[in-house]
C-alpha positions, 0 to 999 in steps of 0.5 A: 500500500502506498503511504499516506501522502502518496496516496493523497497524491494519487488522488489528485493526480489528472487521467490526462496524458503526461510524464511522470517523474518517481524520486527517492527520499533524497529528491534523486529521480529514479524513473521517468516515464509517460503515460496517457493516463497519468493517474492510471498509470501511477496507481499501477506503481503502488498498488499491489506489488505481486503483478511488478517485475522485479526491477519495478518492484525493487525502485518501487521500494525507494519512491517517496514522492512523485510528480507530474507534467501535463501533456495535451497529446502522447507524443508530446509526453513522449518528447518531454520524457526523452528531454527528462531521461537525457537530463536526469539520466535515472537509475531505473531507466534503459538508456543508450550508454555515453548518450552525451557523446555520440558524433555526427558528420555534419555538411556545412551547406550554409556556408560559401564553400561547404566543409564536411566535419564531425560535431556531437551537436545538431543544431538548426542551422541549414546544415546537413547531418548524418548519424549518430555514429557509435564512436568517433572512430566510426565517423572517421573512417566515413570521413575518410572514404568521402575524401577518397572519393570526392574532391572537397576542401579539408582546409579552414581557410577563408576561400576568396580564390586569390591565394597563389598556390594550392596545398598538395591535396589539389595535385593529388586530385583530392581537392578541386581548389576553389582558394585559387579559382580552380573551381567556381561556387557552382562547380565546387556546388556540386561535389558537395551534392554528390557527398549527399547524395553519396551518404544518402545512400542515392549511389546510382544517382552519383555514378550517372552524374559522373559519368555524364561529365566524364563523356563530356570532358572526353568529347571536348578533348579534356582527357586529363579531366576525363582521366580524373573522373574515370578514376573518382567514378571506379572508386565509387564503383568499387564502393558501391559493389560492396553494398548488398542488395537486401530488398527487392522492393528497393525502398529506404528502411532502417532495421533493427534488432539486438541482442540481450546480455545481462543488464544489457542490450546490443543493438544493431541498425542497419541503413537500407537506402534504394534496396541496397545495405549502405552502412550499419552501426551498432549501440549498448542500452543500458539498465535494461534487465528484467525489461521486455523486448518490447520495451527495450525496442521502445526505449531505444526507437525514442532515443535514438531517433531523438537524436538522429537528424533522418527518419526513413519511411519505414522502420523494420523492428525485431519486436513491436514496441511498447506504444507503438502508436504515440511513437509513430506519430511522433516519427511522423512529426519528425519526419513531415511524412508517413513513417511505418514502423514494422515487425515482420512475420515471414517473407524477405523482411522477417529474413532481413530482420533475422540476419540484423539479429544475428549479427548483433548476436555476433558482435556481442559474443566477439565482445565476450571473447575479446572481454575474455582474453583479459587476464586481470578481468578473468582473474577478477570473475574467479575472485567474484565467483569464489565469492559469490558462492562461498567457495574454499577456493578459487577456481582454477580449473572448473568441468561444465557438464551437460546432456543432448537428445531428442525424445531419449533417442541417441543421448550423449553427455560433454565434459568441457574445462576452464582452466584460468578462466580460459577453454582448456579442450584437450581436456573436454570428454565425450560421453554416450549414454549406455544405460538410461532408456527414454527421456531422463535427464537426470539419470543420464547426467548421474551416469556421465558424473559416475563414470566420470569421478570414478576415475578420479585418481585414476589414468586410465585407458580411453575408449572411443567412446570417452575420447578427446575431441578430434583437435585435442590429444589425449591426455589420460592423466586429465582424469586424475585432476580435481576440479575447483568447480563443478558446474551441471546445466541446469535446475536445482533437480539436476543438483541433487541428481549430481549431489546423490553421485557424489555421496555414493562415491563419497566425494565431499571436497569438490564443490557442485553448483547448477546454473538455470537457464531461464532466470540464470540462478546458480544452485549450490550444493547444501544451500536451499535458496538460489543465488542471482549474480548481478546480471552486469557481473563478470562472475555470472558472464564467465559462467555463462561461457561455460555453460555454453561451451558445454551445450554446444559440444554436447549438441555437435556430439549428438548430431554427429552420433545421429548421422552415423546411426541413420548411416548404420540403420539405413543399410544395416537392416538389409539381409545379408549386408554385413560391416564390410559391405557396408563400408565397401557400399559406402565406400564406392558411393559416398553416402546412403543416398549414393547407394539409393540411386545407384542402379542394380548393375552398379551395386552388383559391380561392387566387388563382394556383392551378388546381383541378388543381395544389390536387388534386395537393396533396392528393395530395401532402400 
């Protein structure tokens, strides 16, 4: 219940559109937010806490007051929260990280003779902007690709097209110097449109200009001029063969889909102009845990393109944001046109969307791997680890298992080994699962530990099914060595299924802990409640690898179990076709579907084979 004053608040408070601003004893601003309701939208906050996310819950918990400015429409509530959650940066709001920062490249069409820059502030000053860019790195290869291809100033002087000589970038052909008259107002002009047009992403338009002058310079007979626009015209060329095409429809949209990691999102926006993929960014929202899809979208829609000086025609998105409505409407605003905003189901639009998601799934995990190629940030995760889970000591070297099969079908097990923090894969071990029938997850892990921790102590003989992976060498004596961790994937049910293991081989000096997936709590062995590492933790993310790493091979084990089995069944089941006409068969044709459509001629040929038994094939097959 919300305490007396709030509650008086409350009341008061109109059902008219507004933001709405929740503040900590201190006056801090802990959350921002709008509503097209204000009144409705506060009484959800502080009615009754079961229905909360945990985060909402947890600021909840911290709000002593509250206030209130009135909007006359959603889209304007949706403005000023942005000019708040900029201004106030709260605690509890997902937000664009180093949001103070991001660059532009800025054209200077106001000016005589335009300059290209790069500035981290629009203002309305009939300049063209393009951006934000992630970094100023990010601008400054942009930067450097125009200068390449196109001839325009890169000096601050004062253009009055009297100075005696020019700098060396005009006898390099990368200026058309207008500070010694070389080029009119006009003709310098229209470089600078090329350069729009070029970021615009209209390429075609570009290439047909140049091209019309190079023709032109040829029939005069200025070969030299000619020569230099060949030149610019191949490099544009080459640019532009680059550029995918990615719909067919040849429409401008921006895409944009993310990945979640932690606390977390990557997010990547690729720039779709004319059909064709003209340049990609990608940034990091912050705060964002326990946030719905939905809502990360939403939140990073109204800040992005709160700052972006283009809004395309059409948005194509991951998720459906959260007030869908309002947000279009203030798009609409920015752009003086029809936005539509998108979420594909099917088709080349939701394939685009899925390629976009993919590689922000892809440069966060090279984020990861390049986080874990830090020594002093690995060591600090173990430290949190040893911490985090009370564990007698650091671990050093820690062994994740997990389980693969379909239904019960083919089931194997995978060990994988950190040492250091670090994949350690002549370690790692394969298991089959000889003794479970059916679907029991718990038993076919108690097999794999059993078989496992039996041997410690031990160096014994490898057989083929407990062999290292094929780019490790065996190592016979890894069995022998007492991991510092080990970690099962799963629930607090595969934790007791390893704990009961470990009692029956009285093992009580190797620590045992579970790791969920849906919610990432970590169970530990003899604690009853689970354990929630910060979801920003390098803890939690190192862990998260090596559960992981485990999965994956377990699943490259299982599908590599299955074709040989489907190889063995498909042929095996034949009367009278044993192992060596088997692979002789296999031997000959390459695959089961080789033998299938191989004639009856063609299997009798096969050396050991009669004209009878490659009939029955045939049959069988």
């Amino acid at each position: 219940m919300p305490s007396p004053s709030i509650a008086k608040q409350l009341r008061a408070t109109p059902v008219q559109p507004g933001v709405y601003l929740l503040k900590d004893a201190q006056g801090q601003v802990l959350y921002v937010g709008k509503a097209a309701s204000l009144r409705h939208r506060l009484q959800s906050y502080f009615g009754s806490p079961v229905n909360l996310e945990p985060k909402i819950r947890n600021m909840v918990a911290g709000v002593t007051d509250f206030e209130f400015i009135v909007t006359d429409t959603e889209a304007e509530a949706l403005i000023l929260e942005n000019t708040f959650i900029k201004s106030r940066r709260p605690k509890y709001n997902a937000r664009l990280k180093d949001d103070k920062t991001y660059p532009y490249l800025k054209i200077g069409l106001n000016e005589e003779f335009p300059q290209v820059y790069v500035t981290r502030r629009v203002t309305n000053d009939g300049a063209r902007y393009f951006g934000p860019y992630a970094s100023a790195g990010s601008v400054r290869k942009t930067m450097a690709l125009l200068k390449k291809l196109f001839p325009y100033r890169s000096c601050t002087r004062e253009i009055r097209g009297d100075d005696p000589r020019p700098c060396l970038e005009y006898y390099i052909n990368r200026c058309v110097a207008p500070c010694i008259g070389a080029a009119s107002r006009e003709e310098y002009g229209k470089v600078i449109d090329q350069v729009v047009m070029f970021m615009e992403g209209r390429t075609e338009a570009v290439v047909r200009d140049l091209r019309g002058k190079m023709e032109d310079a040829a029939e005069a007979w200025e070969f030299e001029r000619a020569s230099r626009l060949r030149d610019q015209l191949r490099a544009i060329e080459r640019v532009t063969e680059g550029q995918k095409v990615v719909s067919l429809s040849g429409q401008d949209e921006d895409v944009i889909a993310m990945a979640r990691g932690g606390d977390e999102a990557w997010v990547e926006v690729f720039f779709v102009r004319g059909g064709k993929l003209i340049g990609r960014e990608h940034f990091v929202m912050g705060g964002v845990q326990d946030d719905a899809p939905e809502r990360v979208m939403a939140d990073f829609v109204k800040q992005y393109y709160d700052r972006a000086p283009h809004v395309p025609p059409r948005l194509l998105l991951q998720h459906s944001p959260e007030d869908a409505d309002p947000i279009r409407e203030w798009l609409e605003q920015k752009r003086g046109r029809k936005v539509e905003l998108r979420t594909p189901q099917r088709g080349e639009k939701r394939r685009l969307v899925e390629m976009v998601a993919e590689n922000a799934g892809q440069r966060m995990e090279q984020f990861k791997v390049k986080w874990l190629a830090d020594e002093d940030a690995l060591e600090s995760a173990m430290e949190e680890l040893q911490e985090g889970l009370n564990l007698p000591r650091l671990p050093l070297r820690m062994e994740c298992y997990d389980i693969s099969n379909i239904q019960g079908t083919t089931p194997v097990g995978s060990m994988v080994v950190f040492e250091n923090g670090q994949a350690k894969s002549s370690h790692y071990r394969r298991f089959k699962i000889r003794s479970v029938d059916g679907i029991d997850d718990y038993a076919m892990m108690q097999e794999m530990l059993r078989r496992r921790f039996q041997r410690l102590g031990q160096r014994a003989a490898q057989s083929d099914d407990e062999a290292p992976p094929d780019d490790g060498a065996a190592q016979g004596g890894s069995w022998g060595i007492l991991p510092d961790l080990v970690l099962i994937d799963g629930g607090k049910g595969h934790l007791n299924a390893a704990v009961e293991v470990f009692l029956e081989l009285g093992i009580d000096d190797v620590p045992l802990a579970s790791l969920a997936k849906e919610h990432e709590e970590i169970f530990v062995r003899d604690m009853q409640e689970s354990i929630m590492l910060p979801r920003s933790s390098p803890a939690l993310f190192l862990v998260q690898r090596l559960r992981d790493e485990a999965h994956r091979f377990a699943v490259t084990y299982h599908q590599r179990s299955r074709t040989r089995k489907g190889l063995r069944s498909a042929i095996d089941v034949v009367p009278g076709i044993g192992p060596k006409r088997r692979r002789m068969l296999i031997r000959r044709f390459g695959s089961v579907k080789g033998v299938k459509d191989a004639s009856t001629d063609e299997l009798a040929a096969v050396p050991g084979m009669t004209r009878t038994l490659a009939e029955r094939i045939k049959d069988y097959l």
